[in-house]
C-alpha positions as a LaTeX table, in Angstrom:
\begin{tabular}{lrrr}
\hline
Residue & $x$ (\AA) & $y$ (\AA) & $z$ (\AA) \\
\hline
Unk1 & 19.90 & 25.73 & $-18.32$ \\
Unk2 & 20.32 & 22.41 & $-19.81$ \\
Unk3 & 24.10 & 22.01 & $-19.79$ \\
Unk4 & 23.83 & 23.63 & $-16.22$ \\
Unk5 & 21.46 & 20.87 & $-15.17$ \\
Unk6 & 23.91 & 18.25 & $-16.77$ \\
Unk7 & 26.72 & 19.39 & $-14.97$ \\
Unk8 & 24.93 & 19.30 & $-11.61$ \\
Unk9 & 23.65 & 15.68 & $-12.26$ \\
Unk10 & 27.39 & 14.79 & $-13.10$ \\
Unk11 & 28.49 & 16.29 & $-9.55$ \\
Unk12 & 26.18 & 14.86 & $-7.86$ \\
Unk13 & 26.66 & 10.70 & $-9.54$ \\
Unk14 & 30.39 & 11.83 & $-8.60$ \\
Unk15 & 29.53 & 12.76 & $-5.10$ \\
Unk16 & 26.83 & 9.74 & $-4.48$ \\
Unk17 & 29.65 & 7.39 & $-6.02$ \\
Unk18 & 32.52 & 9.06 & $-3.79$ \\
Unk19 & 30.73 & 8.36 & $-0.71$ \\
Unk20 & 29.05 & 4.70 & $-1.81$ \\
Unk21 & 32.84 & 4.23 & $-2.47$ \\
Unk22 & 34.46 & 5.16 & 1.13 \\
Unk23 & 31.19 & 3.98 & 2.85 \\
Unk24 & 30.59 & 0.89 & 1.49 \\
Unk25 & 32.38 & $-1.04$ & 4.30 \\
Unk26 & 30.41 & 1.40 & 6.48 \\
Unk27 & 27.29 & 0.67 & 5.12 \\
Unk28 & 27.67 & $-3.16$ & 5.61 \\
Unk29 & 27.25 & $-3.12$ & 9.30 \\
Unk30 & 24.36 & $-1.30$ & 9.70 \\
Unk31 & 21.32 & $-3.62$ & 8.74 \\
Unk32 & 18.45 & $-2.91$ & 6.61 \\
Unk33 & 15.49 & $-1.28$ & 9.01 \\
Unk34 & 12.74 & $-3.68$ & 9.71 \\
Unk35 & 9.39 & $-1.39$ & 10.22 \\
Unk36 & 6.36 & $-3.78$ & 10.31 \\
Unk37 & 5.30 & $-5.19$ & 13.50 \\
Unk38 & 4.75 & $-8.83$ & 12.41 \\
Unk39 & 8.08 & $-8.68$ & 10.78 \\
Unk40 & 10.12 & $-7.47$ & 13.75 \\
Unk41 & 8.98 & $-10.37$ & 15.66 \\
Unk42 & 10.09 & $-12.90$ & 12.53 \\
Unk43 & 13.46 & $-10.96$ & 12.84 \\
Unk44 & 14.22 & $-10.95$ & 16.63 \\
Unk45 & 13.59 & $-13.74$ & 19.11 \\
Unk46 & 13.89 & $-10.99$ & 21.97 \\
Unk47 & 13.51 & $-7.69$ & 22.46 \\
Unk48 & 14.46 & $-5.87$ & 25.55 \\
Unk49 & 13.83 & $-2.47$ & 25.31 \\
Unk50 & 16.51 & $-1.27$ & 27.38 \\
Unk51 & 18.78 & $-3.83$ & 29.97 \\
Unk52 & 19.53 & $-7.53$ & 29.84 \\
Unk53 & 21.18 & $-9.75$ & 32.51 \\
Unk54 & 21.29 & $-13.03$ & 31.09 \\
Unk55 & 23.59 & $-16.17$ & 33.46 \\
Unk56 & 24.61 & $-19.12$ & 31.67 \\
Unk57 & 21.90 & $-19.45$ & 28.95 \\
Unk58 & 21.39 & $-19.21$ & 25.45 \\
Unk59 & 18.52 & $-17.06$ & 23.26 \\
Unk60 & 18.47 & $-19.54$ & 20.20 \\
Unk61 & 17.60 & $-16.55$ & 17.60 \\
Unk62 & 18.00 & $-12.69$ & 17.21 \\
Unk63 & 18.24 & $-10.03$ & 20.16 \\
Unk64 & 18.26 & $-6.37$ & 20.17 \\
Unk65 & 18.70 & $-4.87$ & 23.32 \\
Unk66 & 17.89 & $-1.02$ & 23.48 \\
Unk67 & 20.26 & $-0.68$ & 26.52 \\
Unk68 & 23.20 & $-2.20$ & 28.23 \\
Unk69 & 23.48 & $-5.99$ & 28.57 \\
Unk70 & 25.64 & $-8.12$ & 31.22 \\
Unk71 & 26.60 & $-11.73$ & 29.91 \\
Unk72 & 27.84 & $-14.24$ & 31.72 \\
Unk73 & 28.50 & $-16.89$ & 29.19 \\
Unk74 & 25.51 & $-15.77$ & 26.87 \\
Unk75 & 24.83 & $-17.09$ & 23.54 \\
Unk76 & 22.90 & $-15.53$ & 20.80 \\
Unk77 & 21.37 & $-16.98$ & 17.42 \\
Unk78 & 22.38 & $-20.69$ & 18.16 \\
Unk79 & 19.65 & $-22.11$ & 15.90 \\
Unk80 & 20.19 & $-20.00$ & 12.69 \\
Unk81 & 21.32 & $-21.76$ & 9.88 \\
Unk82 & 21.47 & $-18.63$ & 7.59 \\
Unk83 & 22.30 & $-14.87$ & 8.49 \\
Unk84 & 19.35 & $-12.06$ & 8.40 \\
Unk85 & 18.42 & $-10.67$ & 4.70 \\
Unk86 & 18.53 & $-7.48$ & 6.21 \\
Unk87 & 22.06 & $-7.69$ & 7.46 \\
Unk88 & 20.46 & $-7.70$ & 11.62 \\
Unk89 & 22.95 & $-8.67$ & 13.93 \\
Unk90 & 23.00 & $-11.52$ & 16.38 \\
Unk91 & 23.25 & $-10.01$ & 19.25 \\
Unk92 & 22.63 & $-6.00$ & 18.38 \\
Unk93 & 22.89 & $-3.55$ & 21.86 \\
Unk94 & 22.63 & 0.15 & 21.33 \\
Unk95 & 24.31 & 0.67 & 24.64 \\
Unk96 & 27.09 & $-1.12$ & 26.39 \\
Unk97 & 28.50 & $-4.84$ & 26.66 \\
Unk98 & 29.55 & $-6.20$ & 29.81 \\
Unk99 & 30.33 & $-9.43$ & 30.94 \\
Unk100 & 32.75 & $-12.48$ & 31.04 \\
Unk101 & 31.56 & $-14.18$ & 27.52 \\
Unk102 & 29.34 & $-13.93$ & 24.28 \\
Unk103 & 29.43 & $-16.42$ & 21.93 \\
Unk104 & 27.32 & $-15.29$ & 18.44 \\
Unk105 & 26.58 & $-17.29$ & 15.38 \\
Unk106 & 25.02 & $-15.88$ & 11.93 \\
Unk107 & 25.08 & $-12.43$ & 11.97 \\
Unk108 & 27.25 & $-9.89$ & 13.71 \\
Unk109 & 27.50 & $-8.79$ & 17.21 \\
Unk110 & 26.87 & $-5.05$ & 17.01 \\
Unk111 & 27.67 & $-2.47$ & 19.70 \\
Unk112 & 26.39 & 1.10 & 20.21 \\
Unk113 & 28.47 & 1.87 & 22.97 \\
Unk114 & 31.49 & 0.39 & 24.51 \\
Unk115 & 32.37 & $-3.39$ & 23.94 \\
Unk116 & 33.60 & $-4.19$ & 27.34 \\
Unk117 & 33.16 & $-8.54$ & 27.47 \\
Unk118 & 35.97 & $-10.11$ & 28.50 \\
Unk119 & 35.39 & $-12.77$ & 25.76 \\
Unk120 & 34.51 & $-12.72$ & 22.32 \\
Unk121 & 33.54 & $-16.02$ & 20.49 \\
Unk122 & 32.00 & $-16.46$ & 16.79 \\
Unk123 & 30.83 & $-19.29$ & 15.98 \\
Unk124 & 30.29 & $-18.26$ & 11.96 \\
Unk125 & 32.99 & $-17.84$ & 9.75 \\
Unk126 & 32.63 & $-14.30$ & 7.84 \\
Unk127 & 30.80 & $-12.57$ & 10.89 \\
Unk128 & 32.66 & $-9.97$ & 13.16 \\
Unk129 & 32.31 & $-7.42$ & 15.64 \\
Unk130 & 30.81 & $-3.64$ & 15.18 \\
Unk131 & 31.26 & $-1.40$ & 18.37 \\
Unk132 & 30.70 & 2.75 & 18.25 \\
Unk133 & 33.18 & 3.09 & 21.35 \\
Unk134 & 35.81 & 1.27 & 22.39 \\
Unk135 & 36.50 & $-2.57$ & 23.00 \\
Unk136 & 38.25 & $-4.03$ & 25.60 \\
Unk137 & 37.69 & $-7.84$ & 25.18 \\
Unk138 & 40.23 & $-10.12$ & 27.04 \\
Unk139 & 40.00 & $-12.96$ & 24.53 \\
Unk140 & 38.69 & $-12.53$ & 20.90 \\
Unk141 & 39.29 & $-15.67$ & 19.45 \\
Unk142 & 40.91 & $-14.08$ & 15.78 \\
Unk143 & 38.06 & $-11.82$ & 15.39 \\
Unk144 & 38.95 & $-7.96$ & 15.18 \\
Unk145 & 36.69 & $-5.50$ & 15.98 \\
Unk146 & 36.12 & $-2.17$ & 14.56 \\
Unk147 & 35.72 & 0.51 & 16.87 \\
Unk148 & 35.06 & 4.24 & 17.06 \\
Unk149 & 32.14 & 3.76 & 14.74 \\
Unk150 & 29.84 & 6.55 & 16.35 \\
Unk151 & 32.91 & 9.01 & 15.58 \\
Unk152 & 33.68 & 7.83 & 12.11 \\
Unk153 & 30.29 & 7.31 & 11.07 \\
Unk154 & 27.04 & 8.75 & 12.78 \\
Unk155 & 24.61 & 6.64 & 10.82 \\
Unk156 & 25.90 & 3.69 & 12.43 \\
Unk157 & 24.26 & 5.15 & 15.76 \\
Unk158 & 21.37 & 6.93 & 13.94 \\
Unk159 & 20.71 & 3.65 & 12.64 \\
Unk160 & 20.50 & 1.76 & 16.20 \\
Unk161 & 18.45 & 4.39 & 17.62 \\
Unk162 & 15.86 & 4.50 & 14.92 \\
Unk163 & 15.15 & 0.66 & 14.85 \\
Unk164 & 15.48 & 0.84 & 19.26 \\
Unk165 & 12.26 & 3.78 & 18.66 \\
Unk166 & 10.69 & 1.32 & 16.14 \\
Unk167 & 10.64 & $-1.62$ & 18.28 \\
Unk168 & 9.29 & 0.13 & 21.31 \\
Unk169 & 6.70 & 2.03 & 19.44 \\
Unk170 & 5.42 & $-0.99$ & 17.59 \\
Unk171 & 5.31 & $-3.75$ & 20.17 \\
Unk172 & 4.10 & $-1.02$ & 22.66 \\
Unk173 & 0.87 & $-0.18$ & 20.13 \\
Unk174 & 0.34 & $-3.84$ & 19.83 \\
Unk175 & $-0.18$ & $-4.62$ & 23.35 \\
Unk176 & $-2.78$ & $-1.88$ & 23.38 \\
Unk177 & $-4.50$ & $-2.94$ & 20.47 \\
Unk178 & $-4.69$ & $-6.72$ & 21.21 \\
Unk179 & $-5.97$ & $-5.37$ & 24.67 \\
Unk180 & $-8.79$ & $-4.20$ & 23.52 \\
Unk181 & $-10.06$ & $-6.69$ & 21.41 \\
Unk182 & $-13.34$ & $-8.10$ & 22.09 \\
Unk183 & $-12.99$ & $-11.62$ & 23.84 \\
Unk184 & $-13.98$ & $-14.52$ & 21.61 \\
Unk185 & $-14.01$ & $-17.29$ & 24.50 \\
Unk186 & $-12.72$ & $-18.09$ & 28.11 \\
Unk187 & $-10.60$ & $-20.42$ & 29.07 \\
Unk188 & $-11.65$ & $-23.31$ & 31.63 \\
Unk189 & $-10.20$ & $-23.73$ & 34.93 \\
Unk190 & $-11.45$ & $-27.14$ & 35.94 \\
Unk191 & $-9.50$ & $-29.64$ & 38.04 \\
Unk192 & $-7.17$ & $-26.70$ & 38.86 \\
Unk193 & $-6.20$ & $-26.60$ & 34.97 \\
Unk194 & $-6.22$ & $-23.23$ & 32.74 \\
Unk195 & $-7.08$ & $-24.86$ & 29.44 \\
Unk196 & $-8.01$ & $-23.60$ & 26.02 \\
Unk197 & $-8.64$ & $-24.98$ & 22.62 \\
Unk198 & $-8.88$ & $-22.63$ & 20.03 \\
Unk199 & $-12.21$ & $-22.84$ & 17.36 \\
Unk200 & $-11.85$ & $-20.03$ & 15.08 \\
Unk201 & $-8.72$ & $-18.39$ & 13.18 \\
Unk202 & $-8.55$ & $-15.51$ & 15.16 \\
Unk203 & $-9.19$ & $-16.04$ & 19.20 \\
Unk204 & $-8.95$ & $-13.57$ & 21.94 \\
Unk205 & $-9.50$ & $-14.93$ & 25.58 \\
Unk206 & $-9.08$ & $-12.62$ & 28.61 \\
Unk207 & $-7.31$ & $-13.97$ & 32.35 \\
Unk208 & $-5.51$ & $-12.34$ & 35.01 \\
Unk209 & $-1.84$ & $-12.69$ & 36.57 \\
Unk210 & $-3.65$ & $-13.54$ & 40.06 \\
Unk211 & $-5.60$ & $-15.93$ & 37.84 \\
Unk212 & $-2.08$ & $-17.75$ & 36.51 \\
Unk213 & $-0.31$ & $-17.96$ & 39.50 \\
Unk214 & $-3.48$ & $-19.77$ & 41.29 \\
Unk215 & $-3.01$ & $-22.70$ & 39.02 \\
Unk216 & $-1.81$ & $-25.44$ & 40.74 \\
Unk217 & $-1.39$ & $-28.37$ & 38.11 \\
Unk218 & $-1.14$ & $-27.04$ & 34.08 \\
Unk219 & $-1.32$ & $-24.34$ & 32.13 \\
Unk220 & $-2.37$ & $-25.61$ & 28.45 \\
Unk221 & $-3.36$ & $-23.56$ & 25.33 \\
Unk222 & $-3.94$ & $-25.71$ & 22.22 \\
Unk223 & $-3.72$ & $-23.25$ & 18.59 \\
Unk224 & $-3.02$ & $-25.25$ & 16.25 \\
Unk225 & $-2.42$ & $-24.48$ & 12.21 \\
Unk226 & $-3.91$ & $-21.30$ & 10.54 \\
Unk227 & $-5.28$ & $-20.22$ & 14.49 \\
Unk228 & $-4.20$ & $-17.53$ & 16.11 \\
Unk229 & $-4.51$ & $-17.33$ & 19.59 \\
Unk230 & $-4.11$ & $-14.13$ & 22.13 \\
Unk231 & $-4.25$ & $-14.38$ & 25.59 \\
Unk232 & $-5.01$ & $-10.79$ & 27.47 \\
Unk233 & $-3.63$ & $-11.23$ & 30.97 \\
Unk234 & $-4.36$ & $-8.16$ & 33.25 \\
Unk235 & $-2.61$ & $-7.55$ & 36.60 \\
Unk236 & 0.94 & $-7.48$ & 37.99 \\
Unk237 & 3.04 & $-10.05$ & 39.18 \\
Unk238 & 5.12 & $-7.87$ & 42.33 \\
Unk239 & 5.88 & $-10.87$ & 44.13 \\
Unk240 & 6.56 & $-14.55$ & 43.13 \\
Unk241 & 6.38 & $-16.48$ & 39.62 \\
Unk242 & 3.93 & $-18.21$ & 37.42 \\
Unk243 & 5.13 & $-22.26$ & 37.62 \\
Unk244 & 2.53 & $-24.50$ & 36.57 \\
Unk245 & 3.33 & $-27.21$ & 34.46 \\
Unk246 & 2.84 & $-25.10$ & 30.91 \\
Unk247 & 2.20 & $-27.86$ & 28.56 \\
Unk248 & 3.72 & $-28.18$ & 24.73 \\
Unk249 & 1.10 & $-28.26$ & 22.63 \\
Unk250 & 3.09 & $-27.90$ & 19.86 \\
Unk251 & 1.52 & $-24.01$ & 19.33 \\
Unk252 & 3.64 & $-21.87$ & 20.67 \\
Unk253 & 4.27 & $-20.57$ & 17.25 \\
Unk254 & 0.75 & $-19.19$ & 16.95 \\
Unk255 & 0.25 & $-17.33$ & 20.54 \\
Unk256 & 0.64 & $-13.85$ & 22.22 \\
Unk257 & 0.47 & $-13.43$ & 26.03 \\
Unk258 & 0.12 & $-10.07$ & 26.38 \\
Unk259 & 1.00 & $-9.02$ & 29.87 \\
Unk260 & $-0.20$ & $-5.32$ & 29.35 \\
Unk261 & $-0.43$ & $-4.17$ & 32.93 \\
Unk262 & 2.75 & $-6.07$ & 34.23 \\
Unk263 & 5.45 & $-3.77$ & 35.53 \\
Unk264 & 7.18 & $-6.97$ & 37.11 \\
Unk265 & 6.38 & $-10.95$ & 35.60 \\
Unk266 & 8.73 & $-14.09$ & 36.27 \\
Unk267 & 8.11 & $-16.80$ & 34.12 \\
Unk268 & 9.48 & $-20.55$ & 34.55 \\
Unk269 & 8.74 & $-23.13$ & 31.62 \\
Unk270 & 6.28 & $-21.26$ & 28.75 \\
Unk271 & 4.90 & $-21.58$ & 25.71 \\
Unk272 & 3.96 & $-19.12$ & 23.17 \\
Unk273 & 5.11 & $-15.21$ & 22.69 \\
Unk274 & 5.08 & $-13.13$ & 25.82 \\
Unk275 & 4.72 & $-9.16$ & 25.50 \\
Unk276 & 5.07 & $-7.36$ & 28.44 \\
Unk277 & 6.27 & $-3.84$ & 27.16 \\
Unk278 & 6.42 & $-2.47$ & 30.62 \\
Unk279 & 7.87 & $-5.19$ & 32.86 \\
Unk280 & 10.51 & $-5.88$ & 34.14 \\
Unk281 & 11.13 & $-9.61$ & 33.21 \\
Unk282 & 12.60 & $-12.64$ & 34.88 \\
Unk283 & 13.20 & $-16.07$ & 33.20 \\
Unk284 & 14.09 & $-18.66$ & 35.95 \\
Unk285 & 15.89 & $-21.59$ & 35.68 \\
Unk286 & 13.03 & $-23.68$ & 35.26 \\
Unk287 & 12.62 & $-25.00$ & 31.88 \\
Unk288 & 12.50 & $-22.55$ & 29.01 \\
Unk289 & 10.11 & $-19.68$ & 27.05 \\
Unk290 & 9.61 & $-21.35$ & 24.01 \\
Unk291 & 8.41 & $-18.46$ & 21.43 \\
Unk292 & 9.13 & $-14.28$ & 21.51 \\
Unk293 & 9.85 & $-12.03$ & 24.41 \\
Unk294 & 9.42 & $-8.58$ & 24.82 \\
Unk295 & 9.57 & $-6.50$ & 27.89 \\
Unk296 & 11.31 & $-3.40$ & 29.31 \\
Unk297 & 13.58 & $-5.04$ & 31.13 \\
Unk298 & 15.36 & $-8.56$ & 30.85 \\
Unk299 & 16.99 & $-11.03$ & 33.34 \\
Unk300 & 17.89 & $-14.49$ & 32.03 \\
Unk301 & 18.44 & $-17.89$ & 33.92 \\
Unk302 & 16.82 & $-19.76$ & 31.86 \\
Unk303 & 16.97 & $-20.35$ & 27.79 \\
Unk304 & 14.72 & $-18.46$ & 25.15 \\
Unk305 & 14.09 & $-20.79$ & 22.52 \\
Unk306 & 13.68 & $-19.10$ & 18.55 \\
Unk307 & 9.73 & $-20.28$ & 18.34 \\
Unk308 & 9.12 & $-17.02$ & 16.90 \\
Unk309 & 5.46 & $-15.76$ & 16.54 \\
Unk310 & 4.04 & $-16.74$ & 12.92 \\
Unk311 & 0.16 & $-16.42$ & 13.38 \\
Unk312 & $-1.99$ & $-13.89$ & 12.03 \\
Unk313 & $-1.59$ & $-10.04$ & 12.88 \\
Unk314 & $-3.51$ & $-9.01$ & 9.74 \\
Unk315 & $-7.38$ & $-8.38$ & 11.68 \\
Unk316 & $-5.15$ & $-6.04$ & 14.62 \\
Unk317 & $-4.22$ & $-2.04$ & 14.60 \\
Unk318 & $-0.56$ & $-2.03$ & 14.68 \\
Unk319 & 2.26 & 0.97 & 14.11 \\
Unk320 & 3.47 & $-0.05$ & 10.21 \\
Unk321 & 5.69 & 2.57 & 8.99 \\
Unk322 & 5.25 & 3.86 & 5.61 \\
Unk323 & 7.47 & 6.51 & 5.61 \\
Unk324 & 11.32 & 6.26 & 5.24 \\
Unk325 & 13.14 & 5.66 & 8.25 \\
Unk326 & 15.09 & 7.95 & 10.34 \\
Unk327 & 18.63 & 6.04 & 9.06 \\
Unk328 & 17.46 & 6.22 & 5.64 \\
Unk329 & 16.89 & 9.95 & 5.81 \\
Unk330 & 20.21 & 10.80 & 7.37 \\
Unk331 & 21.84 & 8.47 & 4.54 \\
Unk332 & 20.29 & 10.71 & 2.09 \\
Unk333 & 21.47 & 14.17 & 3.75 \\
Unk334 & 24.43 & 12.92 & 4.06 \\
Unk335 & 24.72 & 11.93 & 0.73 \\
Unk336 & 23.02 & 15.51 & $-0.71$ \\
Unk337 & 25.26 & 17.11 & 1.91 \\
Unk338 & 28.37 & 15.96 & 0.17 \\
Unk339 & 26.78 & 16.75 & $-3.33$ \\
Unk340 & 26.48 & 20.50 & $-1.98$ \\
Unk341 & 30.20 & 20.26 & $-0.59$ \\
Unk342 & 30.87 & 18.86 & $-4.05$ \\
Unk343 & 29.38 & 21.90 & $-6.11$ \\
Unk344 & 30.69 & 24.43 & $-3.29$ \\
Unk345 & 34.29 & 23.41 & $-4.16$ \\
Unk346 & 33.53 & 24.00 & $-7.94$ \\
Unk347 & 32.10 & 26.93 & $-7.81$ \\
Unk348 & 34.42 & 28.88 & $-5.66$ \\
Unk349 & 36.98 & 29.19 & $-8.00$ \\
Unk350 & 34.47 & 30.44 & $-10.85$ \\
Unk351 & 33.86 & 33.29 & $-7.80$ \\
Unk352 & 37.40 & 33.59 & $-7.06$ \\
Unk353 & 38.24 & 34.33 & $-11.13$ \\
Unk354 & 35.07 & 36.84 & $-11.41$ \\
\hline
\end{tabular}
């Protein structure tokens, strides 16, 4: 029993070594899961959980795009000065690219689908280009992109899809839980002003879209160092945008707007995070969303600066997964898989002989 439990312990180190061995350029381009909800919006400056458009602008950190996205001269993780410790990408889109240009910097641009830019421009020596279909870039600037990856390797879209259901579960369960958090305050809307200056660590004050869009002069929320701020904003914006004068309080860092009723919000200049898991989202051209964004749905005139949120999640329900991911699973069928094929070819002439 001993010697027989050896032996299969030797197969399988041979078998987990084998395929560490042939996948290890493999394994490199698909990043390290991120799980926890206040770490997914460190990691990604925005989310869309399934189509961009984005015209001439720039989204100074992370995306992940759960869909297709259409760039016209797009530019992704301007600001980094260091890649992702988990290996994220720059720009990461589990469906297709379209376009006439993306330009990346620190980390790779990784695509689920079918690469199909006309122009391909790194910025950061050492990064490249992932893509599960085909790519049919125009111009590529010395990079060279490896393709066929949902063929050769099914992790690499197991992988995409698991962190894409991540995402939408977790940011999705956070803008139901802020919602219902008792309000701690109320904002005053004096002289035509929506102003609020956070007290305690942890503030919740409650508005309305209609409530926004009525301001005529500024929008101004001050949160300043170890307070957290949310801002509940009920309603739906069908028609219109929200353009008053948003002013930088330097605290962008340490709000959520949480537009949980929006199906449709356009946004000009704003500060702070802005969750809106259902909408459909438009950035104008005027000025830019300095913090997060997270909505359904993603169009882009207008630049996304990486003012990611850092305040204090710790007091909210959120989806934090303790269990294994669905990537990390597969890795390790795949891996036992092998082991089995492994013993299988061992044993069958032992069978033959007998």
């Amino acid at each position: 029993m001993t010697m027989r439990w050896t032996q299969m312990v030797r197969n399988m180190s041979v078998a987990l070594l084998a395929f560490a061995a042939a996948g290890s350029a493999q394994a490199a381009m698909i990043a390290t899961p991120v799980t926890n909800t206040a770490a997914q919006l460190k990691e990604w400056n925005l989310i869309a959980f399934n189509n961009i458009v984005q015209m001439n602008s720039e989204i100074e950190g992370r995306t992940f795009v759960g869909g297709n996205i259409q760039a016209t001269n797009g530019q992704y993780n301007f600001t980094a000065t260091s890649a992702s410790a988990n290996g994220t990408g720059a720009l990461t889109v589990v469906g297709n690219t379209a376009g006439q240009k993306i330009d990346f910097k620190q980390g790779d641009l990784v695509v689920g689908g079918n690469q199909g830019t006309y122009q391909l421009e790194r910025q950061t020596n050492g990064t490249t280009v992932y893509v599960g279909g085909t790519n049919s870039a125009g111009l590529q600037n010395n990079l060279s992109p490896t393709t066929g990856l949902a063929q050769s390797n099914p992790n690499f879209t197991a992988a995409l899809n698991a962190q894409k259901a991540s995402l939408i579960n977790n940011m999705t369960s956070l803008s139901d839980n802020l919602k219902a958090l008792a309000s701690t305050g109320t904002a005053s809307t004096a002289n035509n002003k929506f102003t609020y200056n956070a007290t305690g660590s942890f503030n919740v004050i409650n508005t309305t879209v209609d409530q926004l869009k009525s301001i005529g002069d500024q929008i101004s929320i001050t949160s300043g160092t170890g307070k957290t701020t949310i801002i509940n904003v009920a309603g739906n914006l069908s028609s219109g945008s929200i353009n008053a004068n948003m002013a930088n309080t330097g605290s962008a860092q340490n709000i959520i707007w949480n537009f949980y009723e929006a199906t449709d919000l356009t946004l000009g200049d704003w500060q702070g995070t802005v969750l809106a898991p259902k909408a459909t989202f438009v950035k104008d051209s005027r000025g830019n969303l300095e913090g997060n964004l997270i909505a359904n749905n993603v169009s882009l005139y207008g630049e996304v600066h990486a003012l990611n949120f850092q305040g204090d999640l710790s007091s909210v329900g959120g989806s934090v997964s303790a269990m294994p991911e669905p990537t990390t699973w597969a890795m390790l069928i795949l891996g036992f898989g092998m082991v089995g094929s492994v013993m299988r070819r061992q044993r069958g002439p032992a069978l033959a002989r007998a």
